[in-house]
SELUM-356167 format. One record per atom (N, C-alpha, C, O): residue number from 1; atom name; x, y, z; residue in three letters. Coordinates in steps of 0.2 Angstrom, whole numbers, plus 2048, in hexadecimal, padded with zeros to 3 digits. Last residue first. Layout:
residues N
> NUM, CA, X, Y, Z, Ala
...
//
This chain:
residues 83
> 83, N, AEF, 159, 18C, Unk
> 83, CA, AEA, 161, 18C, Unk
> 83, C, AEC, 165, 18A, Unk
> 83, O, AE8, 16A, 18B, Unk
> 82, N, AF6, 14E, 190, Unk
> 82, CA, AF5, 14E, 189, Unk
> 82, C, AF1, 154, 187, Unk
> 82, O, AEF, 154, 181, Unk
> 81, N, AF8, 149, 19C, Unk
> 81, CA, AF2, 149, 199, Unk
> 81, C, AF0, 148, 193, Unk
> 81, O, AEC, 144, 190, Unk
> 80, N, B03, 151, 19E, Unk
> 80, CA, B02, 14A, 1A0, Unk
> 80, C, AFC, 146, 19A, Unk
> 80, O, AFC, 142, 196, Unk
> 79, N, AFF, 15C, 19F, Unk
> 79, CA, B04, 15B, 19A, Unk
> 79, C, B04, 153, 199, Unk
> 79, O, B05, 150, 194, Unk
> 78, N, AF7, 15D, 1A9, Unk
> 78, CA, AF3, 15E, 1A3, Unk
> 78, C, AF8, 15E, 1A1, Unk
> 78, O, AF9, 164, 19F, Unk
> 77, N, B00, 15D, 1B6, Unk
> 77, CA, AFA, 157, 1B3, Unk
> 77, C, AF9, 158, 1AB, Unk
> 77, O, AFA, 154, 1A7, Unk
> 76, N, B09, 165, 1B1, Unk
> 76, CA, B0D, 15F, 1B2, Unk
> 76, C, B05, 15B, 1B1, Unk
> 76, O, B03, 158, 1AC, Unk
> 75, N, AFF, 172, 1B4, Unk
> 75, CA, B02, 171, 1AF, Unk
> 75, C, B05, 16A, 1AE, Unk
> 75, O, B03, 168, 1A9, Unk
> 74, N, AFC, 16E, 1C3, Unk
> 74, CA, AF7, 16C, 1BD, Unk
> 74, C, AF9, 16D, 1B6, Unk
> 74, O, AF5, 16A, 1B2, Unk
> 73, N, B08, 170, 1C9, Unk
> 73, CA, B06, 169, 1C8, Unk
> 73, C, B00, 169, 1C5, Unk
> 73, O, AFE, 163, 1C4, Unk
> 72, N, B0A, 17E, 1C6, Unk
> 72, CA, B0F, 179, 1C5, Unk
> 72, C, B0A, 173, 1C4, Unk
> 72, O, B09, 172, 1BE, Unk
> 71, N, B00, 183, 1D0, Unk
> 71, CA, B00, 183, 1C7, Unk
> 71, C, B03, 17D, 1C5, Unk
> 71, O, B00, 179, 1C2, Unk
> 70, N, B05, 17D, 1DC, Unk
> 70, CA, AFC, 17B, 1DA, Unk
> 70, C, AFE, 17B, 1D4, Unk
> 70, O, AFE, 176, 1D0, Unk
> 69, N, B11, 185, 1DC, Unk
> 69, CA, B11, 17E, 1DB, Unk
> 69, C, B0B, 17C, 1DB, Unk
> 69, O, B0B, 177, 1D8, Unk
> 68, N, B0C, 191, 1DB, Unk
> 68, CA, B0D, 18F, 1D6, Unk
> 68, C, B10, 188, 1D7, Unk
> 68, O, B12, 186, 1D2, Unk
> 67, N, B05, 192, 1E8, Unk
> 67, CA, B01, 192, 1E1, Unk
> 67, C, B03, 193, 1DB, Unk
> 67, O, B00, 194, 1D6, Unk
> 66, N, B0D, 190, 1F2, Unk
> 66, CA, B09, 18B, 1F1, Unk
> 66, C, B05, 18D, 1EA, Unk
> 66, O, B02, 188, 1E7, Unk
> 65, N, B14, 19D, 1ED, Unk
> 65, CA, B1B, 196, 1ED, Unk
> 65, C, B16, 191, 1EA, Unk
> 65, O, B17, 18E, 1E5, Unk
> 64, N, B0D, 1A6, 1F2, Unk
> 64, CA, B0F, 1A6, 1EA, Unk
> 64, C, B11, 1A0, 1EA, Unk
> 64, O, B0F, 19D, 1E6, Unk
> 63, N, B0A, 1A3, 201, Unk
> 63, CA, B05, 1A1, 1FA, Unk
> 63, C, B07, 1A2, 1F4, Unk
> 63, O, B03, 1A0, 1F0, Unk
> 62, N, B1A, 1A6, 206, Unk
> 62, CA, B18, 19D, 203, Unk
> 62, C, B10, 19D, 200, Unk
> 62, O, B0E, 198, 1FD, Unk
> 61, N, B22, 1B2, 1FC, Unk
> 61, CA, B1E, 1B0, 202, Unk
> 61, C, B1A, 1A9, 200, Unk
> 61, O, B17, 1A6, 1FA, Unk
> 60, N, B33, 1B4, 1F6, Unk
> 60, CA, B2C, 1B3, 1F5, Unk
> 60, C, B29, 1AE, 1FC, Unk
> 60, O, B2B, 1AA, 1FF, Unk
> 59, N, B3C, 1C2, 1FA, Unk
> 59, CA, B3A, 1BC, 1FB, Unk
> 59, C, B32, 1BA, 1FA, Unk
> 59, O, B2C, 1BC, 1FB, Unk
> 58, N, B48, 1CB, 1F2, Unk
> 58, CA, B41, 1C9, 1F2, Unk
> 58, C, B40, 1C3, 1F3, Unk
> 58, O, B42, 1BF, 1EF, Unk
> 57, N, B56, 1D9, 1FA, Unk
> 57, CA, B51, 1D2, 1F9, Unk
> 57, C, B4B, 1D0, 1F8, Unk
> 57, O, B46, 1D2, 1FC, Unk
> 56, N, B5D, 1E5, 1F6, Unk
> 56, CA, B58, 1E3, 1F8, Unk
> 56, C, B57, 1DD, 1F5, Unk
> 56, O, B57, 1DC, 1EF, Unk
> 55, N, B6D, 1ED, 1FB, Unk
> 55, CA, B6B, 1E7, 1F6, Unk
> 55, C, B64, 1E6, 1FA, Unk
> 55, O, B64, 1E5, 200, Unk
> 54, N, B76, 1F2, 206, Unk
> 54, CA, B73, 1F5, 201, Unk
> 54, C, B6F, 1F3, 1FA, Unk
> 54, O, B6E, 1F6, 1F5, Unk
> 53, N, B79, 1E8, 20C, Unk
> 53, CA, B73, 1ED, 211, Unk
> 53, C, B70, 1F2, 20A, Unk
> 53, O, B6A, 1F5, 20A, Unk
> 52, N, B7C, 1D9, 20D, Unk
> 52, CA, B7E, 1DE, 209, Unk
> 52, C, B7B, 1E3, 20A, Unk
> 52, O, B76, 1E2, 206, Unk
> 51, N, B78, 1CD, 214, Unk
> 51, CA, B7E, 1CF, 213, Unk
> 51, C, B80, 1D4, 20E, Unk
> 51, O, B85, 1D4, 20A, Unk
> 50, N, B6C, 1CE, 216, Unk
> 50, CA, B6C, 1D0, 21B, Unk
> 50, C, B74, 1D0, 21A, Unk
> 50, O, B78, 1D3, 21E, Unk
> 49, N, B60, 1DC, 20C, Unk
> 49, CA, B66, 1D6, 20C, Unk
> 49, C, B6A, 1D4, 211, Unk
> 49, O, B6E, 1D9, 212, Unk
> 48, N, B54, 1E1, 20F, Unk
> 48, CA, B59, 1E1, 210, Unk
> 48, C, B5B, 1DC, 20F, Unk
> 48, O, B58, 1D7, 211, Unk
> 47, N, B44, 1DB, 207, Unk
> 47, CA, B45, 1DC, 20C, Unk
> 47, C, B4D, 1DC, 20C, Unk
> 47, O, B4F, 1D8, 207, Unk
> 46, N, B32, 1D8, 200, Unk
> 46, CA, B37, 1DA, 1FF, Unk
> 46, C, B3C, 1DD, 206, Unk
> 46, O, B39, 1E1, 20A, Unk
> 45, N, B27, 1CC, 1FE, Unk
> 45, CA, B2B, 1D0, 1FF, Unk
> 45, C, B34, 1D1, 1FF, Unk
> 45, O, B3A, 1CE, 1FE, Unk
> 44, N, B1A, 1C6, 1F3, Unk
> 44, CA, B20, 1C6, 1F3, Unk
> 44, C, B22, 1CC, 1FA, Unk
> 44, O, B1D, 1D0, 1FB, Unk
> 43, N, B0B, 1C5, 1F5, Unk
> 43, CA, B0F, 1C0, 1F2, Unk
> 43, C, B17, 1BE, 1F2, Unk
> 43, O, B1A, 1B8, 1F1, Unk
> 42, N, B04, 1D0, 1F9, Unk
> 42, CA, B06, 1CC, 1FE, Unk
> 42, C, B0A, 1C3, 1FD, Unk
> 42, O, B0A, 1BE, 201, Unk
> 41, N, AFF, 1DB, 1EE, Unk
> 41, CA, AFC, 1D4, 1F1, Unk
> 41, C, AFF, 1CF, 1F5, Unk
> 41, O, AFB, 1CB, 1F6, Unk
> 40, N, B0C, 1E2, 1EF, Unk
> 40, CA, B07, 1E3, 1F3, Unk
> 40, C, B01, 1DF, 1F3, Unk
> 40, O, AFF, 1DE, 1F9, Unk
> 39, N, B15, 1DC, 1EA, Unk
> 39, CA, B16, 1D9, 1F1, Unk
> 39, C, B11, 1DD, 1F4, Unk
> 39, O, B0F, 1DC, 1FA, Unk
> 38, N, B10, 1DC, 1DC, Unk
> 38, CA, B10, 1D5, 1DD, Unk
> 38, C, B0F, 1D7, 1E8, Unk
> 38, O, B0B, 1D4, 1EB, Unk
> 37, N, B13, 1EA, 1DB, Unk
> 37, CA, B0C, 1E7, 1DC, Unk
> 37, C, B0C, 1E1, 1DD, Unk
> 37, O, B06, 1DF, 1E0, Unk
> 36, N, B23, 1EB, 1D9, Unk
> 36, CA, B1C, 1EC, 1E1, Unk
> 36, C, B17, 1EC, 1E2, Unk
> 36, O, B14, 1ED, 1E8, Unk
> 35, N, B23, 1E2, 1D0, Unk
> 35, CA, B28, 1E3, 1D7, Unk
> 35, C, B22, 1E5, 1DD, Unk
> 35, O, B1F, 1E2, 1E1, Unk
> 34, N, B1E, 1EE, 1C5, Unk
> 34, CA, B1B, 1E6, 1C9, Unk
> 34, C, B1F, 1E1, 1CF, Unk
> 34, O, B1D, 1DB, 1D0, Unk
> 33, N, B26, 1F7, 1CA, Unk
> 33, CA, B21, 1F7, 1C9, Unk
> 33, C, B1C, 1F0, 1CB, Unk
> 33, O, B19, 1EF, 1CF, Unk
> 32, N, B35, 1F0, 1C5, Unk
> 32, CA, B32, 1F2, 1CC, Unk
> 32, C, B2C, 1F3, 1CD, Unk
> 32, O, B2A, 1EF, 1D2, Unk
> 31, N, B31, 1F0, 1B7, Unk
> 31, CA, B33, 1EA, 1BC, Unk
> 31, C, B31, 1EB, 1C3, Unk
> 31, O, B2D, 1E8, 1C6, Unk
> 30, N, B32, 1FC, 1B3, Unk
> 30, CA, B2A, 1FA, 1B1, Unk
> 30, C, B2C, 1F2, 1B7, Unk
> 30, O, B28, 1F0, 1BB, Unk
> 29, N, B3C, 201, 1B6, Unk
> 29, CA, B39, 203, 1B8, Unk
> 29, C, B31, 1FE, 1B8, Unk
> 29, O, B2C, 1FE, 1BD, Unk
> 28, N, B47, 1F8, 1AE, Unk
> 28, CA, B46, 1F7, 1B6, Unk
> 28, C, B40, 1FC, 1B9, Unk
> 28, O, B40, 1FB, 1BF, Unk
> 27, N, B3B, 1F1, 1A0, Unk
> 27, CA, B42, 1F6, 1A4, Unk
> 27, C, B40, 1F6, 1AD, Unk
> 27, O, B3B, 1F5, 1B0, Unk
> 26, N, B3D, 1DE, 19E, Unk
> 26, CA, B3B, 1E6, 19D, Unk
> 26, C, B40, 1ED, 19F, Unk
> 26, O, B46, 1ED, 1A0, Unk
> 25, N, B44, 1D3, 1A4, Unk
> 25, CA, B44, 1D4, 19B, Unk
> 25, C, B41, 1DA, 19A, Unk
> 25, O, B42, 1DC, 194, Unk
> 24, N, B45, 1D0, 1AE, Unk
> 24, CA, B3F, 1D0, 1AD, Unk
> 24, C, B3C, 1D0, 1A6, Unk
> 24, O, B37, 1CE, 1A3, Unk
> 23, N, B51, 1CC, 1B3, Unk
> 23, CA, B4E, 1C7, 1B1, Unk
> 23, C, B49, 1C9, 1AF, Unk
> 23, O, B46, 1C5, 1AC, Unk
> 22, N, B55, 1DA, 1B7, Unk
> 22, CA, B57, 1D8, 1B2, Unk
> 22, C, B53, 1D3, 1B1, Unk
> 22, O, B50, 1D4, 1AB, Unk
> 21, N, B4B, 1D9, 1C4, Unk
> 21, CA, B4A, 1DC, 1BE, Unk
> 21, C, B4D, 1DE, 1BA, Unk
> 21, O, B4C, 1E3, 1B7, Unk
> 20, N, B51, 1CE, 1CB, Unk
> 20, CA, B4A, 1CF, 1C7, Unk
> 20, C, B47, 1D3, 1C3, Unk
> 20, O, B42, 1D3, 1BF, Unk
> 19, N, B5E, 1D4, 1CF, Unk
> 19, CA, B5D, 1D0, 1CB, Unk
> 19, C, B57, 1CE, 1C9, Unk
> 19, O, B58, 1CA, 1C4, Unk
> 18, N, B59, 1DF, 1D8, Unk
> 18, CA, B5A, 1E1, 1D1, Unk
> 18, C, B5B, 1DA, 1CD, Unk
> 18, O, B5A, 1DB, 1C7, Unk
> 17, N, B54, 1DA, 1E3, Unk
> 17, CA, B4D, 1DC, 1DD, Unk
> 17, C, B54, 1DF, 1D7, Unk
> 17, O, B51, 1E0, 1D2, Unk
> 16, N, B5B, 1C8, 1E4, Unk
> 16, CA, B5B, 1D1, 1E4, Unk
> 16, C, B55, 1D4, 1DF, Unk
> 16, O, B52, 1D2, 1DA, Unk
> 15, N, B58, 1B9, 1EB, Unk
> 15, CA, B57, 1BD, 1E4, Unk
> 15, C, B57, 1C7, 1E6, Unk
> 15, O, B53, 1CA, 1E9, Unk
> 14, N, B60, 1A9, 1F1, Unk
> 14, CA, B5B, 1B2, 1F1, Unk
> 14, C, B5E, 1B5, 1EB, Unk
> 14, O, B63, 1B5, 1E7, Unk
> 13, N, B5B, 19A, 1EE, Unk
> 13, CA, B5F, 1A0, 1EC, Unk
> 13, C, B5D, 1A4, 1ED, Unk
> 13, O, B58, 1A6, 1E9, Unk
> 12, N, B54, 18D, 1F0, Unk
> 12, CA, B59, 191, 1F6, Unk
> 12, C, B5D, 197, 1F3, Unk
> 12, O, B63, 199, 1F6, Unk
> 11, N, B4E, 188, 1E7, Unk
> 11, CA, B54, 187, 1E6, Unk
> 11, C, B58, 18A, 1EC, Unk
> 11, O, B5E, 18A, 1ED, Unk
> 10, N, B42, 18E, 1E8, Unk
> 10, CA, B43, 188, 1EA, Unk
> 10, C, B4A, 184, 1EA, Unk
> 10, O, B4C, 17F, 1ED, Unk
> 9, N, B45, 19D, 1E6, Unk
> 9, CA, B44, 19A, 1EC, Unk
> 9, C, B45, 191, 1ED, Unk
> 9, O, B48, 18E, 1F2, Unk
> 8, N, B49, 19B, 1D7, Unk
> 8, CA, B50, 19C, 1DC, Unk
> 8, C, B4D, 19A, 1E2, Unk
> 8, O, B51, 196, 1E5, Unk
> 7, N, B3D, 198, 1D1, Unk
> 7, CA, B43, 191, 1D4, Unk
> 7, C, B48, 193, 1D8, Unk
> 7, O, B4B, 18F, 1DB, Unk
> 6, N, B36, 1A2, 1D7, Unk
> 6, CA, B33, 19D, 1D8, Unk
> 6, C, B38, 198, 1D8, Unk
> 6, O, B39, 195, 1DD, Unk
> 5, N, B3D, 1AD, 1CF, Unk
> 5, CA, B3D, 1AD, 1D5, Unk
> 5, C, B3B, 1A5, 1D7, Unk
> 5, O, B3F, 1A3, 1DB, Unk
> 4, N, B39, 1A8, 1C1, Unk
> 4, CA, B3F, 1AA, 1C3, Unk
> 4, C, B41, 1A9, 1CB, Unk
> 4, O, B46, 1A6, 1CD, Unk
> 3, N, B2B, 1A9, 1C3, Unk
> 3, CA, B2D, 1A3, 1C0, Unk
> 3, C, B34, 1A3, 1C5, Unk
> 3, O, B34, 1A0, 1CA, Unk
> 2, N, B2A, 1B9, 1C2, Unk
> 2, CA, B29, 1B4, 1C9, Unk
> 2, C, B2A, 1AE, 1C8, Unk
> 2, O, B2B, 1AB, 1CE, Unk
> 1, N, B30, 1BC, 1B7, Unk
> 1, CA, B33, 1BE, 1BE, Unk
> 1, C, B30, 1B9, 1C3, Unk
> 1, O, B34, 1B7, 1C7, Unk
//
């Protein structure tokens, strides 16, 4: 899910919590769930679609963004590497 979410942001794609919790591969209950613990750490939120009132949106907050482009790039090193 958050992988998921990470390229739609960097790609400029909003994402609906229902499309995160089809991508989640569980059921939408157990998906939501960590839906709201993810935004209760202050990783993600969640917010109206500003073109469809009945659709909510998840935006990821830029220290998820910054910590997984950090991951990102020590997986790319240690592939580099040979690790």
């Amino acid at each position: 899910m958050i992988l998921e979410l990470y390229v739609a942001t960097r790609e400029q794609h909003v994402v609906a919590v229902s499309q995160l919790c089809s991508l989640s591969g569980g059921s939408t209950t157990t998906a939501l769930r960590h839906i709201e613990n993810i935004e209760a750490l202050g990783y993600i939120s969640r917010g109206p679609d500003p073109n469809d009132r009945r659709r909510l949106i998840v935006t990821m907050q830029p220290v998820l963004g910054d910590a997984l482009d950090h991951w990102l790039d020590l997986q790319l090193g240690a592939e580099r590497l040979g690790v």
